[in-house]
N, C-alpha and C positions, 0 to 999 in steps of 0.2 A: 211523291205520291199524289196523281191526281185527285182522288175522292177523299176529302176531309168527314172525319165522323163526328156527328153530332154532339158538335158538343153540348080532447079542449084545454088552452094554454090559458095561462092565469089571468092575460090581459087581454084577452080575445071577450072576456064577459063584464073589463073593467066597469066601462057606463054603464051598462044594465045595473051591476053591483054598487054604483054608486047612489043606484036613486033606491035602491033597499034599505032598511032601517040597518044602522048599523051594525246499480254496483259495477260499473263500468267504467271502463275510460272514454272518454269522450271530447267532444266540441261541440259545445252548447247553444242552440240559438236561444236567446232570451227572448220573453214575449214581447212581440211588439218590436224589437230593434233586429233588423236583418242586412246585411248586406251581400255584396256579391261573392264573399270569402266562401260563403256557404252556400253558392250555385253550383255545386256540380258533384257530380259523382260519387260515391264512397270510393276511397281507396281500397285495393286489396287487403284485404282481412277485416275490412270496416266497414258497417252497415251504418245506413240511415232508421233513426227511429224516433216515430211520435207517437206522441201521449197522449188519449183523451182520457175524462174521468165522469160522465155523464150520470144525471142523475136518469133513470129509468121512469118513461113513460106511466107506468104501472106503479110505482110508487116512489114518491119523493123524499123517504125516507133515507135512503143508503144510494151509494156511488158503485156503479163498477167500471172497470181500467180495461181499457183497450189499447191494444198497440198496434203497429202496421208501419211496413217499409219503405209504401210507397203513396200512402199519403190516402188512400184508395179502401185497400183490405182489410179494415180492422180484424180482429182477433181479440177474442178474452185473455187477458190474463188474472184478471180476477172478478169473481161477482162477487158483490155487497164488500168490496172490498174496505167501504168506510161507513161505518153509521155514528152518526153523533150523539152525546150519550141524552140531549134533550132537544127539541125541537127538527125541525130539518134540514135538508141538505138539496140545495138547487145552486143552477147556475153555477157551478165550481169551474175554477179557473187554477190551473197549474201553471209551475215554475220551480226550476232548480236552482238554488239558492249560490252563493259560495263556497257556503258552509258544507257541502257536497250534500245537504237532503232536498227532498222535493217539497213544496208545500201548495195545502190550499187554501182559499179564499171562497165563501159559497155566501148565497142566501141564507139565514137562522131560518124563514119562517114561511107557511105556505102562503100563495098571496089572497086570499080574505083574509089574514093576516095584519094588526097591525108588527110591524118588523125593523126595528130602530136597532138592530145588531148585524155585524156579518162574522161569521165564524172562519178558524183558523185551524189549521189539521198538519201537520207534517209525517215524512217517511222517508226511509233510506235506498228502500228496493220499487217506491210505486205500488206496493200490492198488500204492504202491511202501514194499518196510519195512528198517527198518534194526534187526540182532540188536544187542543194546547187553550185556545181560549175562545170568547163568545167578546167580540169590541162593539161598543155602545159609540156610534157615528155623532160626535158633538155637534149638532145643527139643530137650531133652537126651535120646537114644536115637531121636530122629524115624527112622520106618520110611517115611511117606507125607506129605506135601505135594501136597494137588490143588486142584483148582477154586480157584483166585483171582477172585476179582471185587474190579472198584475201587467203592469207593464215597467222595463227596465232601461232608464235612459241610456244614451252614450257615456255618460258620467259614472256608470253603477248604481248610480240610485234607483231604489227599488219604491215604486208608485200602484197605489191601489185605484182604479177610475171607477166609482159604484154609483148608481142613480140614485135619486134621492128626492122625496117628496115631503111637501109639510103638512099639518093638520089642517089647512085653510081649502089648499086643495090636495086631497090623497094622493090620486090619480094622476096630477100632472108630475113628470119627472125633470132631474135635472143631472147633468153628470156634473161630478166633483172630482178632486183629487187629492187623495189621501196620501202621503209621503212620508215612508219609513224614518225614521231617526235614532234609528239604534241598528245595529248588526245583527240582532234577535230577532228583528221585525214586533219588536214588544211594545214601540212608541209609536207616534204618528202624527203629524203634523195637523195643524187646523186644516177643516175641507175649503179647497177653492174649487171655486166654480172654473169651470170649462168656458171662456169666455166665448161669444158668436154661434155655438151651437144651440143654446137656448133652451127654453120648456120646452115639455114635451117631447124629450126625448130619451130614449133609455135603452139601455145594451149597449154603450158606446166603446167602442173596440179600437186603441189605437197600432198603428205601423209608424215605425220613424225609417226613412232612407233618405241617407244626404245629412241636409240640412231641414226638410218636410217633415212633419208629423201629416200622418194620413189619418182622419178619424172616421168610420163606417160606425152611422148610430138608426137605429129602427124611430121613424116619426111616428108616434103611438097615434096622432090622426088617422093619416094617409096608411098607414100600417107597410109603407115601404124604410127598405135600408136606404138611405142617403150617404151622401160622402162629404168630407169636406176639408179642409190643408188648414196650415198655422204652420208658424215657425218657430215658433214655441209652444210647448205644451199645454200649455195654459190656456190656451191662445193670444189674441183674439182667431177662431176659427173664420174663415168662410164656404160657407153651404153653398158646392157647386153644379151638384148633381144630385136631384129629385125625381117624385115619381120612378118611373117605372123604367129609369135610364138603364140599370144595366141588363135587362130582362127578365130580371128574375123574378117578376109577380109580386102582388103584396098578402100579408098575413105571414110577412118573415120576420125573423127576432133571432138573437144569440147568434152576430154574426160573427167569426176570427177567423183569424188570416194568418197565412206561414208562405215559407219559399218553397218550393221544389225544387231539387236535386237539377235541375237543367235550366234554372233561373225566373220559371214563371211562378206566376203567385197564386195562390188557390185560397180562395174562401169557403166558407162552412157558413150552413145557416140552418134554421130549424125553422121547417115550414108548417107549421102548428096549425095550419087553415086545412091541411089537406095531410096529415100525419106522417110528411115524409121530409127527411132529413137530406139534404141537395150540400153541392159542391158545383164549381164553378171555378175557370182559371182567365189570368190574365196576362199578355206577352206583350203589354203597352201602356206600363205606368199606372194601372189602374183604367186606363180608358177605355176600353173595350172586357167584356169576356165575355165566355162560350156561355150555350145552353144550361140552364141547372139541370144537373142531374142527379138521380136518386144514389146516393152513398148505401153501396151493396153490407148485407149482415147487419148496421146497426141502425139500419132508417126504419122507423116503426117503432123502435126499443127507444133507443138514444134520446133524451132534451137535455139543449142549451150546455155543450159543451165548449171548449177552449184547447187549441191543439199545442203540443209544442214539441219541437224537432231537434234533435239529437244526432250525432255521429258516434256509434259504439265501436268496441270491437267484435270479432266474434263472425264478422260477414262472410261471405263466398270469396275464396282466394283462385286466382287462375292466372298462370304465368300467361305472359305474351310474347311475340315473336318464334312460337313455337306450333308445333303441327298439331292437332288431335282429332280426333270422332265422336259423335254427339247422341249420346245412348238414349233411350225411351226414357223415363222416368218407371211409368206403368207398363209400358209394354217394351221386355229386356232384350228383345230380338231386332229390334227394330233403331234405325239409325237417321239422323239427316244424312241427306243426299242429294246432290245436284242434280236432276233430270229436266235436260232440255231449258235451263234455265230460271227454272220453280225449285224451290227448296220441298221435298215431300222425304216419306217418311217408311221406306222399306225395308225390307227383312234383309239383315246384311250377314252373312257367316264367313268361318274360313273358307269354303267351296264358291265362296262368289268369285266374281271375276277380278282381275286386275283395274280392268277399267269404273266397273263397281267401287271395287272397293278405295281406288282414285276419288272418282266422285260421291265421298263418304269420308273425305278428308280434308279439312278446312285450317287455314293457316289465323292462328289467333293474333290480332294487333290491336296496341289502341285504339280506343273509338274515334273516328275521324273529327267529329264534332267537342269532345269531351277528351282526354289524355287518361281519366279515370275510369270512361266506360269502356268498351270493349267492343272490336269488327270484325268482320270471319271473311276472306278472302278463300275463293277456290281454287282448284288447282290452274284453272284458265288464269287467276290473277285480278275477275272479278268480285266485287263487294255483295255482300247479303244485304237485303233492304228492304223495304217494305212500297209496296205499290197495289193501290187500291184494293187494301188489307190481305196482301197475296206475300208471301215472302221467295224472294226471287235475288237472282244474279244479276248484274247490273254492271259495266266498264263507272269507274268513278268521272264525274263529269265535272269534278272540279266546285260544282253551287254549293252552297250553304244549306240549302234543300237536301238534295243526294246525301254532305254529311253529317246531315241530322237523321233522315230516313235509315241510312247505315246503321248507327252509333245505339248500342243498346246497355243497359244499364242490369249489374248484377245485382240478382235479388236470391236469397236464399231460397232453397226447392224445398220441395213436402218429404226429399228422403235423404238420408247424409250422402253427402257427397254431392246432390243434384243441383243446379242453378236454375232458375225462372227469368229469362231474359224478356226487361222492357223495357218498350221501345223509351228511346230517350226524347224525342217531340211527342209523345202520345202517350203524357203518363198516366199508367192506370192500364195499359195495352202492353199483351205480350204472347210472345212467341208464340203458339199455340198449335197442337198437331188435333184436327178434324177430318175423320175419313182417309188419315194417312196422307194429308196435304199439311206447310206447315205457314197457319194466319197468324195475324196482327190481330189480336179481340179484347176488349175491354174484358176484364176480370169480373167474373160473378162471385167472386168473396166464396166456393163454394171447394170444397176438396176437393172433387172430381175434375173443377176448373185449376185447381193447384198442380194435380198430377197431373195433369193433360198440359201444361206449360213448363214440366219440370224435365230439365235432360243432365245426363252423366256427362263429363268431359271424360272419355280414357284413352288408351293410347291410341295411336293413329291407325286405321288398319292401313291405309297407301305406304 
């Protein structure tokens, strides 16, 4: 593909306020530990699913649950799905436990707030929760206790990393870690500090790969994300990327991080400077990533959420090595078809032609890139692909390019039966019929954008 596509918060008033008087099966990825097991695909009948649990813009009272396939689309599954029965609920940070339930971790308290608690919530399905307790952070003089995130070593141990400030100075932050000691998550280990990250920092969000812990923490100065490695969790950390290294502006906070389905990593951040909620991905260790951009449906709504991503069952199933025809979603008359080497999108019936209905007949294989996604060869023998967001015909040429541009990845359709096929280098992009041509477009979270990328496999008409 020639043309690549582009890729007021509590602390935003701190110094001003400071000088005022005062049910599935699955494979789970844990927060924070990911490896390459979980690069790829869903398998037939198994879908990819993350969780967010955000507290709402509008009030930081109650959490609602979002879900989505591709990392991209959220969708409600529930509003106000958690209210705590005193105080509030920010920052929540999900994970599914052993024990098969989900649990959270949030903020108790809004930030004028003094806030020396973080509260504790669990649930079975994600959509219904039960309050379990309110933990009083043992750090001597503690003014602030916020942002909890879980994180889950290579060992199973289950770790809380929350900021944490004293009465001497409010406002300056520091991450800790708190460490489960029971299988309840009802004990906790003394807080250690995050050694080499240091004050003044807060939302710190770790990734372990390898033998690296990756820590992404917002410098409450500079009001940018940083990054910085250790080899131990603990550390000692070192801060190696400041400022405004990965592009994403400052006035961001509540950053996390998950895998994508085709191995790159995607961050989340809440850009609280300018009300909208960005995403960002990276195909180089952390060293680079694309543009932010605005996360359709819940940017505006959504603060300071934590993702976390699941294999279920229940996904779009479709044999391979087998022939079929690729129906409208929305419009039932209407088929992919090979003309002149563009994939568009015609009226096909029994009265079409032979040669029609040939080229309205596509051979399904595995994804050349992926063994789990999926490739549609024509009757010629060549691959469907994507080139400068046109979907077209193409002889396989052998690059790593071509079978990533090929390789598309199934996503559940807006009607039974329909699949939404995206692209596997360009997640968040997918098949799409405009004007009866069929594109490559990033997803507008919008149903009309759902049907308009959703097609039937049925039988073959050739």
């Amino acid at each position: 593909m020639s043309t690549r596509p582009p890729t007021p918060s509590r602390r935003a008033l701190l110094r001003a306020m400071a000088a005022l008087p005062a049910s599935a099966v699955l494979l789970g990825e844990l927060p924070g530990l990911a490896g390459t097991a979980l690069a790829a695909a869903p398998p037939s009948g198994s879908a990819t699913r993350y969780t967010i649990v955000p507290f709402l813009n509008s009030n930081d009272g109650t959490v609602n649950v979002y879900q989505s396939d591709d990392a991209t689309d959220f969708r409600l599954l529930k509003s106000s799905a958690f209210t705590p029965p005193s105080n509030r609920i920010r920052d929540a940070s999900v994970f599914k436990h052993t024990d098969g339930y989900y649990y959270l971790t949030y903020t108790t308290h809004t930030w004028q707030d003094v806030s020396t608690t973080i509260g504790f919530a669990r649930s079975s399905d994600r959509a219904n929760w039960t309050f379990l307790y309110d933990y009083t952070v043992p750090i001597t003089n503690l003014s602030r206790a916020w942002a909890p995130e879980w994180f889950v070593d290579s060992d199973g141990s289950v770790n809380v990393i929350v900021s944490c400030s004293v009465t001497s100075d409010e406002w300056i932050f520091t991450p800790y870690r708190l460490k489960a000691t029971n299988s309840a998550l009802t004990a906790w280990s003394s807080p250690v500090v995050l050694s080499g990250i240091g004050a003044n920092h807060i939302d710190t969000y770790i990734v372990r790969t390898g033998s690296t812990y990756h820590a992404f923490t917002k410098n409450e100065t500079a009001k940018y994300i940083e990054y910085a490695t250790a080899s131990s969790l603990t550390g000692p950390y070192t801060i190696s990327r400041t400022g405004d290294w990965a592009g994403w502006g400052s006035y961001r906070e509540g950053p996390s991080v998950t895998q994508l389905d085709n191995g790159g990593w995607r961050i989340f951040f809440d850009g609280y400077g300018d009300g909208t909620y960005y995403y960002s991905d990276s195909y180089d260790a952390f060293a680079t990533w694309s543009a932010p951009t605005a996360l359709p449906v819940v940017s505006g709504t959504a603060r300071h959420f934590t993702v976390i991503k699941e294999t279920v069952s229940g996904g779009p199933s479709l044999a391979k090595n087998v022939t079929r025809s690729f129906q409208s979603a929305n419009y039932s008359t209407r088929y992919w078809q090979a003309q002149s080497s563009l994939l568009n999108l015609p009226v096909v019936t029994g009265s079409s032609t032979a040669a029609e209905k040939s080229a309205s007949t596509f051979t399904v294989v595995a994804g050349l890139a992926d063994s789990n996604g999926y490739s549609f060869r024509d009757a010629s023998g060549n691959y469907l692909r994507h080139w400068d967001f046109r979907a077209r015909f193409d002889a396989n040429d052998g690059t790593s390019t071509f079978a990533k541009d090929a390789t598309f990845i199934a996503r559940t359709g807006s009607s039974s039966g329909a699949i939404r096929w995206e692209s596997y280098n360009y997640p968040g992009y997918y098949l799409r019929h405009y004007n009866y041509q069929l594109r490559v477009e990033r997803t507008a979270g919008t149903d009309l954008f759902r049907q308009d990328s959703s097609f039937v496999p049925v039988g073959a008409w050739g």
